[in-house]
C-alpha positions in Angstrom: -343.0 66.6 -25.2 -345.9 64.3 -25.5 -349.0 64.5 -26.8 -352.3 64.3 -25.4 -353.1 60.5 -27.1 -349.8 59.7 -26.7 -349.4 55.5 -25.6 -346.6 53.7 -24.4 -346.0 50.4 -25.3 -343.5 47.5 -24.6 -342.4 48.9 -21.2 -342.2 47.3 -18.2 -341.2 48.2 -14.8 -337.8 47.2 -15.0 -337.4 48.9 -18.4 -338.6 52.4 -16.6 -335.8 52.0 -13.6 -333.3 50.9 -15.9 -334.1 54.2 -18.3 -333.3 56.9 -15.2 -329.9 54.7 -14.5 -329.0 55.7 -18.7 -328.3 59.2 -17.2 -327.2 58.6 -13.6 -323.5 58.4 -13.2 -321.7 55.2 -11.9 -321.9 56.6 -8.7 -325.6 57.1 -8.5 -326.3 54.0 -8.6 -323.4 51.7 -7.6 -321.7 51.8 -3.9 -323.5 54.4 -2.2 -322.8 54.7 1.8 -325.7 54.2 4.2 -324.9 58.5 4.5 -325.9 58.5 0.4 -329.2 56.8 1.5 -329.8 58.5 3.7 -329.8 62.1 2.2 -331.8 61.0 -0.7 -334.4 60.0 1.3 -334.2 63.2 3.8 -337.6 64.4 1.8 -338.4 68.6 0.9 -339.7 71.6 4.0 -342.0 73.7 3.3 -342.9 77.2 4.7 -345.9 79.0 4.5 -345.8 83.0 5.3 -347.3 85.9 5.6 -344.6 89.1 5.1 -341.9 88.1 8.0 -344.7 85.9 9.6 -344.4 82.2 9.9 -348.3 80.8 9.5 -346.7 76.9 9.0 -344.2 74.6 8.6 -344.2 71.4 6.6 -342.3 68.6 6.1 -342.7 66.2 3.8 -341.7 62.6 5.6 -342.6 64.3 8.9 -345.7 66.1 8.9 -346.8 69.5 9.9 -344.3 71.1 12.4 -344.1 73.1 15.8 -344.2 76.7 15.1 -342.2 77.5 18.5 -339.8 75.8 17.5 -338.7 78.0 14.7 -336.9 80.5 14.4 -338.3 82.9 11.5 -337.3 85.0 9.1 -334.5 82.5 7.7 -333.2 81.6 4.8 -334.0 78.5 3.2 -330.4 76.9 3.2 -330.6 77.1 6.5 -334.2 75.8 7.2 -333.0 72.9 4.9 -330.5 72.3 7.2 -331.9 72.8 10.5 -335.0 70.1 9.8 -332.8 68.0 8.0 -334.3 68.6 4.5 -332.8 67.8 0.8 -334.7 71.1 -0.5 -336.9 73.8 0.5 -339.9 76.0 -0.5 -341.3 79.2 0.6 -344.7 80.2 0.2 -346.3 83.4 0.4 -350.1 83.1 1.3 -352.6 82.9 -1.7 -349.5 82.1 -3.9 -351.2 79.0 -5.2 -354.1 80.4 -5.8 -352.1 83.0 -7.9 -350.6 80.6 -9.4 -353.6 78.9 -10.3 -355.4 82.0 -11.5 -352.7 82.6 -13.7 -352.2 79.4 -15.6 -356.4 79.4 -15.8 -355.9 82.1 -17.3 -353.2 80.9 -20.1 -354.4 77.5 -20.7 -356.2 77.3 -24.5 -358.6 74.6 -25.8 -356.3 72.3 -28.2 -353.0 73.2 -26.5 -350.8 70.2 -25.3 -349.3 69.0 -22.4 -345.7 70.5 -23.5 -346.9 74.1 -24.3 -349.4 74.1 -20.8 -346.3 72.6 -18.7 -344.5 75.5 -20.2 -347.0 78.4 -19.0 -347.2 76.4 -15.5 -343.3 77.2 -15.6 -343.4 80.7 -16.9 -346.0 81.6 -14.1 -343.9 79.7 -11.4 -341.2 82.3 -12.8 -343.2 85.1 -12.8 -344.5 84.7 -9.1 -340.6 83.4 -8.1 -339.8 87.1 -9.6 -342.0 88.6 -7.5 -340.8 87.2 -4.0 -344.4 85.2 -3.5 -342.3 81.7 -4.0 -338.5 80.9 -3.3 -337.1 77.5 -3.9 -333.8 76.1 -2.7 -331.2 74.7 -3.7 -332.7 75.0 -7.2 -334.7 78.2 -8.6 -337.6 78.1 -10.7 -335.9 80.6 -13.0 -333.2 77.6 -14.1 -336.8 75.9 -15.5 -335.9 75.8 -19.0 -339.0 77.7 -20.9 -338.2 77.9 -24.5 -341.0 79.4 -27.1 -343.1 77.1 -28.9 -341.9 78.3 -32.4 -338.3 77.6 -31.3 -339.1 74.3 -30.0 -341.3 73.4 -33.2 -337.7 74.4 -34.8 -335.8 72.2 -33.2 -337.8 69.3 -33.5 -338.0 69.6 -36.9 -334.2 69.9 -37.4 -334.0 66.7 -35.3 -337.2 64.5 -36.1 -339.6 65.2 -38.9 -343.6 64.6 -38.5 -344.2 61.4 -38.6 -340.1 59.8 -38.5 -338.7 58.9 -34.8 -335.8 58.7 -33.1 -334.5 55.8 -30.8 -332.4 55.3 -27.8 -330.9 52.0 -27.2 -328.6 50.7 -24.7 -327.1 47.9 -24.4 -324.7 46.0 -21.2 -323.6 42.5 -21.4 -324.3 41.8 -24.6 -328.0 42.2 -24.5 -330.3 45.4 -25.2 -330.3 46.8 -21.5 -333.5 49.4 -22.4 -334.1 51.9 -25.0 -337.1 53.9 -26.6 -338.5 55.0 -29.6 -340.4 57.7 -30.1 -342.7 58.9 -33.1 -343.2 62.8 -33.7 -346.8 64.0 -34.2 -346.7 67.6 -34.3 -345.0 69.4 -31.3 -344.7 66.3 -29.4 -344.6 62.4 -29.7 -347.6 60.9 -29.6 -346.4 56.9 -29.6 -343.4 56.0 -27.1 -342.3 52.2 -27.5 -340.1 50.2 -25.1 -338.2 47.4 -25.4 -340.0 44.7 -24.1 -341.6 45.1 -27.6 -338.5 45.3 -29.6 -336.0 42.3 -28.2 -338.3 39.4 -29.4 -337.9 40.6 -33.4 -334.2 41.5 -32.4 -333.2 38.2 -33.5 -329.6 36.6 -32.0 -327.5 38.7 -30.9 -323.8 39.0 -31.5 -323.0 40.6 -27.9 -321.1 43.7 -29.8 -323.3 46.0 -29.8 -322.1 48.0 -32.4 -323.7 45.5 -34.8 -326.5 44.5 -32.8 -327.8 48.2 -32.7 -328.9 47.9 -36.6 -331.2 45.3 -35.6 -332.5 47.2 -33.0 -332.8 50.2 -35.4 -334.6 47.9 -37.7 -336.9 46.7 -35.1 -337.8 50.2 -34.5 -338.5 51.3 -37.9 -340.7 48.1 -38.4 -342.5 48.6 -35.4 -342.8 52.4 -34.9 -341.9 54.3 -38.4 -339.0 55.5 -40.7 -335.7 56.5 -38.1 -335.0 60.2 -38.3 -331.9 59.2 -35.4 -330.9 57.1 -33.1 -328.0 57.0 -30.4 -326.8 53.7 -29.6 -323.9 52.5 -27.0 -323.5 50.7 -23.8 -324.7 51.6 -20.4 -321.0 52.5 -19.0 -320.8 55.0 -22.0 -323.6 57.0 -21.1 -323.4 57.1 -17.4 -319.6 58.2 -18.1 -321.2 61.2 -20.3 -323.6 62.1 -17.5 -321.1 62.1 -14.6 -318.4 64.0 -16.5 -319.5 66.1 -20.0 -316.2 67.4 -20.7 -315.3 69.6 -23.5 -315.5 67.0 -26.6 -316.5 64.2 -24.8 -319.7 63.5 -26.7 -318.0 63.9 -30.5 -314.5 62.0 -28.9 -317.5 58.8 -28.0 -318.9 59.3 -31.5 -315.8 59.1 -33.1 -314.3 56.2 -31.6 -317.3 54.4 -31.6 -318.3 54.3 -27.9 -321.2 55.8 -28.9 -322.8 55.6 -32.6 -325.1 57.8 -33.6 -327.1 56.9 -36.7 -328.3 58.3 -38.9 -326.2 61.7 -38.7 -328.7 64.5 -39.5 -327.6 68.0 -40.0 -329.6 68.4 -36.4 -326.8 66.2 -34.5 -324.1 67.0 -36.8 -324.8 70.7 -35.4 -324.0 69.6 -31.8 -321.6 67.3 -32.5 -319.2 70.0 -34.3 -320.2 72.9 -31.6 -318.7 69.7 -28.6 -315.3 69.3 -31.0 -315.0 73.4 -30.5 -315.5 73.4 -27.2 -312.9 70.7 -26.7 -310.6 73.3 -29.4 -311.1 76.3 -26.9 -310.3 74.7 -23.7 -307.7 73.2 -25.3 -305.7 76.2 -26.7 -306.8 77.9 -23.6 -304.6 75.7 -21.6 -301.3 75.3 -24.7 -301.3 79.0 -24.1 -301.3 79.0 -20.2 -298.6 76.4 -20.4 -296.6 79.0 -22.7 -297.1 81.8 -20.5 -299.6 83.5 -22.7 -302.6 82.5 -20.7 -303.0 86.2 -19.6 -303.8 88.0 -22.5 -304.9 84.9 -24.0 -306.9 82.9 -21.8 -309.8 85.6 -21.4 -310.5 86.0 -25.2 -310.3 81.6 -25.7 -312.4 81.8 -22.4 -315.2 84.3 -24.3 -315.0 81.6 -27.2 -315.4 78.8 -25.5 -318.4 79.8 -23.7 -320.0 81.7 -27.1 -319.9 78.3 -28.9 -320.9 76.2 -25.6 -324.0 78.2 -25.9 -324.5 78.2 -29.2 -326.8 74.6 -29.1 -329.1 75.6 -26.1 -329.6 79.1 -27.4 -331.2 77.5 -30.4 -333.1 75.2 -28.3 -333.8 77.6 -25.4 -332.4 74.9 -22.7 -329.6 72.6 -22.8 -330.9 69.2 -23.6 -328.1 66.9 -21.9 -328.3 68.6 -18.9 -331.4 68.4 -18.4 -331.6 64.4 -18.3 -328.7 64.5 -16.5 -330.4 67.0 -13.9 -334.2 65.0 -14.0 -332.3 61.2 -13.9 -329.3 62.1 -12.2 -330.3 62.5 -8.5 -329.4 60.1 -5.7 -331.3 57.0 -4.9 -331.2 54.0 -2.6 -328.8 51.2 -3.6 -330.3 48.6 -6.0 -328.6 45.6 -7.7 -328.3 46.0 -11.8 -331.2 43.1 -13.1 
């Protein structure tokens, strides 16, 4: 959701890395087993056909592969497994150049990165629909694609043109990383780290929930007016990617694990639709417990999931998930800076 003069400022490379660990869980990035290393680094296989024909096999740490040695047609679980492969991809031949042909042909003068990333998708879709490309363990059809009017929605509910909204973390008293990010029409079109906010920070406290207003402040005087901001510490966030339970978001805000300021009607929105879910799943198990589950549970059960979807239908995707699901993926072990 960038646009195409969008700059980035005030970043540097530990500032990136420390970013993806916001929405890793604890165990993603702490105490991994040489058998964790391992399987993140075990690389993607990719097969090439024609009908039930085998033309080749690739590997992506390991190079093209022997042909005899395959046994073909399988499915791509089981190629994963047998070459040793974290994910595979199957190929029909000329399904590139489909796929090429078919974004050429979508592609308009003046259209930005966002909406053309979201006809690459639908096309991937389109051609995943039409058994010329399989992927595994994923499938392109979980590619969130929402519409550009419902994403111009949303962002408008959330940040108006020209406001922005802010991330900051903090861990050990100090401002760990963070971003903010100023909305220019269906995108953001000036991302700022924090190697450019900490120097007009000031001293800091070490509690973070007063130290974020002076990151918020920072961030207005540097980048523009705040629409929101979400503010907490690293443990916090990495707790809310590795288990989003029912009411786990609102229960942070509400104790103050997490602050969110300012409250917009846009947050306030998902905020009151996590409080529900928690509701549900909790009267869902009181009547369980009473022996009423059975003609209970199934109606709480119907609920639960109605208002659970209620956010990412007005979106078209779920947002947390999908940081959790681009950040949250296994990587060597590496020592917090």
């Amino acid at each position: 959701m960038i646009t195409q003069d969008v700059s980035f400022e005030g970043f540097t490379a530990t500032d990136w890395r420390r970013l993806a660990d916001v929405f890793r869980s604890p165990s993603s990035n702490d105490g991994q087993t040489a058998a964790d290393e391992a399987a993140s680094a075990r690389g993607g296989i990719v097969a090439i056909t024609t009908g039930n024909r085998l033309r080749k096999l690739l590997h992506t740490q390991r190079g093209r592969l022997e042909l005899a040695s395959a046994e073909w047609p399988m499915k791509l679980p089981e190629l994963a497994g047998r070459y040793d492969a974290s994910w595979a991809l199957e190929l029909s031949a000329g399904a590139l150049e489909e796929l090429s042909e078919r974004f050429s042909e979508r592609i308009r003068p003046g259209q930005g990165y966002l909406e053309q990333a979201l006809e690459l998708a639908r096309a991937l879709r389109e051609l995943e629909a039409e058994g010329l490309i399989s992927l595994w363990p994923r499938r392109f059809a979980d590619i969130p694609v929402p519409g550009s009017r419902v994403l111009g929605t949303a962002l408008d509910m959330l940040c108006g043109e020209g406001r922005t909204v802010a991330l900051g973390v903090f861990c050990g008293g100090e401002l760990y990383t963070g971003l903010v990010a100023r909305r220019h029409g269906l995108g953001f079109d000036r991302i700022v780290g924090p190697d450019e906010l900490r120097p007009q920070m000031g001293l800091l406290s070490g509690d973070y929930r007063r130290d974020y207003r002076h990151y918020a402040a920072a961030a207005e005087r540097t980048v523009g007016p705040l629409a929101v901001g979400a503010f907490g510490e690293l443990v916090t966030f990495q707790a809310l990617a590795k288990d989003p339970a029912p009411g786990a978001f609102a229960l942070a805000v509400a104790s103050r694990d997490l602050i969110v300021s300012p409250v917009s009607a846009a947050m306030a929105l998902p905020l009151g639709l996590d409080l529900s879910r928690a509701a549900f799943a909790g009267l869902r198990g009181l009547a369980e417990r009473f022996g009423a589950g059975g003609a209970l549970s199934p109606v709480l059960g119907r609920a639960e999931t109605f208002v659970s979807r209620d956010l990412s239908a007005l979106l078209g995707f779920d947002p947390w998930a999908a940081l959790v699901g681009l950040f949250g993926r296994d990587r060597p072990k590496r020592e917090h800076d």
